[in-house]
LUMRO-274401 format. One record per residue (C-alpha): x negated, y negated, z. Coordinates in steps of 0.1 Angstrom, whole numbers, plus 5000, padded with zeros to 4 digits. Each point is the difference from the previous one (the first is absolute). Example, Ala and Ser with C-alpha at 12.3 -4.5 7.8 and 13.67 -1.06 7.14 Angstrom:
<recs>
487750455078;498649664993;
</recs>
This chain:
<recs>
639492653887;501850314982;499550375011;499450244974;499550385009;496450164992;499850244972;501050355005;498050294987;503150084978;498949664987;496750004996;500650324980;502549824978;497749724992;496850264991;502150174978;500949684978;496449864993;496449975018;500349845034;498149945030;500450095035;497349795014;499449694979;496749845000;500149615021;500049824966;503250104996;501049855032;499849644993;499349764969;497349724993;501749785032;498750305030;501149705029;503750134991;499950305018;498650414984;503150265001;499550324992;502550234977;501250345010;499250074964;498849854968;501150154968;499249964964;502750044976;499149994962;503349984987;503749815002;501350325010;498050115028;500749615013;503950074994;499750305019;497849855028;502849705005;502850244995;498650215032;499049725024;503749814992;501450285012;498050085037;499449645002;496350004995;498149684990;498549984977;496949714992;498849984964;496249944993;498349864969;496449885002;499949905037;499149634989;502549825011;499549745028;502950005027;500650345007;503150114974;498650324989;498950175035;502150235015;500849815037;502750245010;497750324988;501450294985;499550014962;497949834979;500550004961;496849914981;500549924963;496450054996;500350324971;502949814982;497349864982;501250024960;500249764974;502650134983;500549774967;498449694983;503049894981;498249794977;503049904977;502149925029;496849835023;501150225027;497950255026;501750325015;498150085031;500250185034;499849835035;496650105007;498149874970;497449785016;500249614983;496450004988;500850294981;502749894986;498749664988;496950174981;502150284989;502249764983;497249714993;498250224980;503350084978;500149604991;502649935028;499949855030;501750055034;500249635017;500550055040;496650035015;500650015040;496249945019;500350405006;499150174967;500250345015;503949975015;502250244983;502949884970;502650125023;498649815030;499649664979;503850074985;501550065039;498249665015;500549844967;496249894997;499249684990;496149964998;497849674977;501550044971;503549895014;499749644988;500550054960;501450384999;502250055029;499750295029;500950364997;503650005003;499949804961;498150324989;502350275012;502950074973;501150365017;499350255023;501350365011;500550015039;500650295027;503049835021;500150125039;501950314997;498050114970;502049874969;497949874968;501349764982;498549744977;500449624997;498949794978;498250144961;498649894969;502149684994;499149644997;502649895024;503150135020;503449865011;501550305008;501349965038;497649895033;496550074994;499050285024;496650064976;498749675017;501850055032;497750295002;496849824987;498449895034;502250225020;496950175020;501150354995;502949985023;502950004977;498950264971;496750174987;498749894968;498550304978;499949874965;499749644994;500549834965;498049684999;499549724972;496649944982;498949664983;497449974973;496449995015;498449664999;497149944977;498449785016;499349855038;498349755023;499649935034;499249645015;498549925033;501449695016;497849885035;501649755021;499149805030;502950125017;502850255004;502749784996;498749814975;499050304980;503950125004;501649654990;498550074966;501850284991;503849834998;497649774973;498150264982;503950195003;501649684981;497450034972;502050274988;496450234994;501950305010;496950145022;500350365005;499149955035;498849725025;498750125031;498649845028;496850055024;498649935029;496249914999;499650255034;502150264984;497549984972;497350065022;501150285014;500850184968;496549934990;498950215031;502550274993;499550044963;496249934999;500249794972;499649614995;503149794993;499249744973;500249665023;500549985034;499649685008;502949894999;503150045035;502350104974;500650124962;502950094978;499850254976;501350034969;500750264972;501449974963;500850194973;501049984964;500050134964;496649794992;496849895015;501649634991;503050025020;498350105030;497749764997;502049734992;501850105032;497150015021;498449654989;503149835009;500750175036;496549905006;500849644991;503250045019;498150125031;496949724996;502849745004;501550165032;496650015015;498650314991;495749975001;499550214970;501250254976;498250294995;500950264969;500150404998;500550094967;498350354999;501650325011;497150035022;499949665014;504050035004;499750335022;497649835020;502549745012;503550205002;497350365018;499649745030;503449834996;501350365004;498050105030;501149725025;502250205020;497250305007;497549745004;501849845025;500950355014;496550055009;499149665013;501650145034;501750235026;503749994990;502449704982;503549984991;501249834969;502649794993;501549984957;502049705001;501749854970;501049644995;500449774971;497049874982;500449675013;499950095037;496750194997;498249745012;501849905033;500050385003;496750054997;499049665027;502450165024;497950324995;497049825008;501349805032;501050285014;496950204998;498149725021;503049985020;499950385014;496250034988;500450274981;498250154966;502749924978;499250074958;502549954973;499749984960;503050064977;502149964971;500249594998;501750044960;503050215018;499949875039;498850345016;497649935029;498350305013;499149945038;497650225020;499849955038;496150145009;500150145039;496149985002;499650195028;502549795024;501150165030;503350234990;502449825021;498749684994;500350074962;503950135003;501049665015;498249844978;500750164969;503750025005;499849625006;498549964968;502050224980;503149855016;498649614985;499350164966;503250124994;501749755016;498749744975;500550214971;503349965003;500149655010;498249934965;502950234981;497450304995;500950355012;498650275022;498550174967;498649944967;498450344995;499050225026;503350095009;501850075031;499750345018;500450045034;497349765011;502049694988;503750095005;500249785031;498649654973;502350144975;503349985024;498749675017;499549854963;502950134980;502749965028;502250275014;502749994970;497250114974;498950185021;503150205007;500950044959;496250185002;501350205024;503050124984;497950054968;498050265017;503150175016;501950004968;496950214986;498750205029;503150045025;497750235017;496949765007;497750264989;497849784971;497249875015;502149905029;498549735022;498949764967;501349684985;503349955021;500050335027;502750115001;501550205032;501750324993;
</recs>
């Protein structure tokens, strides 16, 4: 592990003078929404409001070689935006403007900190309409951009990185430059504006973003597949996928998971009684379309098995569905003592034999295993409940089980990620999957950025200095 020095008073004065900070930061700025990765504690957290207060910030710790871990909404999931080797702590937090609707153009000017649900309604309301939708409404722009979030609308509109036409970045030693701007498209030299996007804060710091807006839909609908099983709930989606419906998303659900969101959120689910569901959304320019859409999935999804089709055509009936769909993971949070997730990708086609293996190995180890996902894009979201097992009993087990998971993700062509990025809970999957010649060109992209490992050091790739 690198050895950084702790601050000095000379700079702890430094920092104070450049923009609100905080000697002794409260414990939710220790960890983020996955607390079995470890809480670490800044030296300081500060606040800056403005690209020039971050440039001066980088500028100072480049040159006394003091790390330096930036911090959006805290809502990430494997520990990328927690400060492991201390020191300082940069919150984005009061960079919170939205600086332009560019209605001509269909572009957004925003700052880092400008929370999604914001954003979306902001915009929304304007007629326009902001496609990624990650589970986490309240994660910051700048965090979605740096992990590239994909969320359940990736099946028809793409993930973040498709939305992201510029930014302006602080580099390590406290340069700004910007990448990227109002155009359509770009051929001008290698692309560092998407070799940024999903960088996790260790290569640059975003402070103004440029992002692409659509046309708000007019209309949508949600349908409510059940199924007698898991797998034959997923084998309908390559079908209802080759129907050419364009769903916005297909999702799909565990009966248990179901339950326990019930429990969590209060609220009844329309039909439990089935051991698994898919859920799907459209949208369109007329109540027709949709429809049209909608009937034909469900006869799609009838001839694959599926028990019934059940329609949400309200706003109201619609929230209903996607409230619990979006609540899964703190539901499952508070169905027991600690768990450990796992955000595997594979193609569409594999999901299945993904999802079996997932299930054999949870009464193999006899374990509390619940998993749901993105079955239009291949993103399996795994959750590994410890229910009270004894703590060395539930290492072994859970490192076993891990191991397996990612093991057979790559065995099916997937990859370590499909959303939740990498930070420094993953690094060792993301070696053992990618191979140590990627991995050493991600290396050598973080050296030729940050010579001085002082970026969130300790994320992605970790880097020795």
């Amino acid at each position: 592990m690198s050895v950084y020095k702790k601050l000095s008073e000379n700079d702890i004065t430094f920092f104070q003078s450049i923009c609100s900070a905080q000697l002794q930061p409260n414990e939710a700025y220790s960890r983020d929404e996955m607390p079995i990765y470890g809480e670490y504690f800044p030296e300081i957290l500060l606040f800056p409001s403005t690209t020039q207060e971050v440039s001066r910030i980088m500028a100072y710790c480049n040159y006394n070689t003091i790390p330096l871990t930036v911090r959006g909404s805290g809502t990430g999931l494997c520990g990328g935006a927690v400060a492991i080797y201390g020191v300082v702590l940069l919150s984005t937090e009061k960079m919170n403007r939205i600086i332009e609707v560019d209605q001509e153009n269909m572009t957004a000017t925003v700052e880092p900190g400008v929370l999604l649900m914001d954003f979306s309604a902001h915009v929304l309301a304007l007629d326009l309409f902001y496609p990624p939708e990650p589970g986490e409404k309240s994660a910051s722009l700048g965090g979605n951009v740096m992990t590239n979030a994909g969320g359940m609308k990736a099946v028809k509109y793409g993930v973040t990185r498709d939305y992201v036409l510029g930014m302006e970045v602080v580099l390590p030693d406290g340069r700004i430059v910007e990448v990227g701007g109002k155009v359509a498209k770009n051929c001008s030299g290698y692309s560092l504006l998407h070799l940024l996007i999903g960088s996790e804060g260790t290569l640059a710091i975003v402070t103004k973003i440029i992002l692409k807006l659509l046309p708000k839909p007019q209309k949508t609908l949600t349908l409510l597949l059940p199924f007698d099983s898991l797998p034959q709930c997923i084998a309908a989606v390559p079908l209802i996928m080759a129907a050419n419906l364009a769903p916005v998303a297909i999702e799909f659900i565990q009966k248990e998971v179901i339950l326990e969101s019930e429990k969590y959120l209060g609220k009844d689910f329309p039909d439990k009684s089935a051991p698994a569901y898919l859920l799907l959304a459209f949208d369109g320019r007329s109540r027709q379309e949709v429809t049209e859409s909608g009937d034909r999935a469900a006869e799609v999804a009838i001839a694959a098995g599926a028990k019934d089709a059940l329609f949400a055509d309200t706003s109201e009936r619609q929230s209903g569905l996607w409230d619990a769909r979006g609540a899964f993971l703190e539901a499952i949070k508070s169905s027991t003592d600690e768990m450990d997730e796992c955000d595997v990708v594979v193609p569409r086609n594999k999901i299945a034999d993904f999802v079996n293996y997932t299930a054999a190995l949870e009464a193999n180890y006899q374990l509390r295993i619940r998993y749901f996902g993105h079955a239009g894009d291949g993103n399996i979201h795994i959750y590994i409940c410890r229910d009270g097992l004894e703590e060395s009993l539930w290492q072994e087990k859970l490192k076993e089980v891990m191991n397996a998971l990612y093991d057979k993700a790559k065995e099916l062509g997937g990859s370590v990620s499909g959303e939740h990025g990498i930070g420094h809970a993953k690094i060792a999957y993301l070696r053992q999957s990618e191979g140590e010649v990627i991995f050493a060109l991600l290396a050598n992209i973080k050296k030729a950025f940050d010579p001085n490992n002082i970026l969130n050091p300790g994320k992605v790739v970790d880097v020795k200095r």
